[in-house]
C-alpha positions in Angstrom: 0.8 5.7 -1.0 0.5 2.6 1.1 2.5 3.1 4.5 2.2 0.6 7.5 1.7 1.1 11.3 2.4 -2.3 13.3 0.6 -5.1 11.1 -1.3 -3.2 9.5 -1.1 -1.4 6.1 -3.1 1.3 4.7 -3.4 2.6 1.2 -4.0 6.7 1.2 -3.9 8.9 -2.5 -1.5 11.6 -1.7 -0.3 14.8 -3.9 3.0 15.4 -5.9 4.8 17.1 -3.2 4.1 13.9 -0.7 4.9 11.5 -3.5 8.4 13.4 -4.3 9.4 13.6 -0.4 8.9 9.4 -0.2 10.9 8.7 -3.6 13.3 11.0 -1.7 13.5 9.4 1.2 13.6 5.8 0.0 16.3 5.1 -0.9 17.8 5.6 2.2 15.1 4.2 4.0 14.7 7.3 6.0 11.6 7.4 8.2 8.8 9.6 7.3 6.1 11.6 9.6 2.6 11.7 7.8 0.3 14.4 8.2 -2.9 13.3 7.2 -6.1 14.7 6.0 -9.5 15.2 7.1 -11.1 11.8 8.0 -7.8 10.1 7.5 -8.4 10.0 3.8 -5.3 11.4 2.5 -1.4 12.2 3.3 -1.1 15.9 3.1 2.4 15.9 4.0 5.7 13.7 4.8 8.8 14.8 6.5 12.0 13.1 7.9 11.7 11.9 11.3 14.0 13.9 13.3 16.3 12.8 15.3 
């Protein structure tokens, strides 16, 4: 998954369940809040932003 924070974009694997939540969310161009893993070497998890 490659997400970006100011000009900068980074490039993490993720699992199925991440993966499904962005396809999800896409569309729509809903923002996402990404847990990451140890090291910040993986997404763990993506939810909506909430309002």
């Amino acid at each position: 998954m490659t997400y970006g924070v100011g000009n900068t974009q980074n490039t993490l694997p993720t699992n199925y369940d991440v993966y499904r939540q962005v396809v999800k969310a896409y569309p729509q161009r809903t923002p996402l809040e990404l847990t990451l893993g140890v090291n910040d070497n993986s997404v763990e998890k993506a939810e909506p932003v909430s309002k």
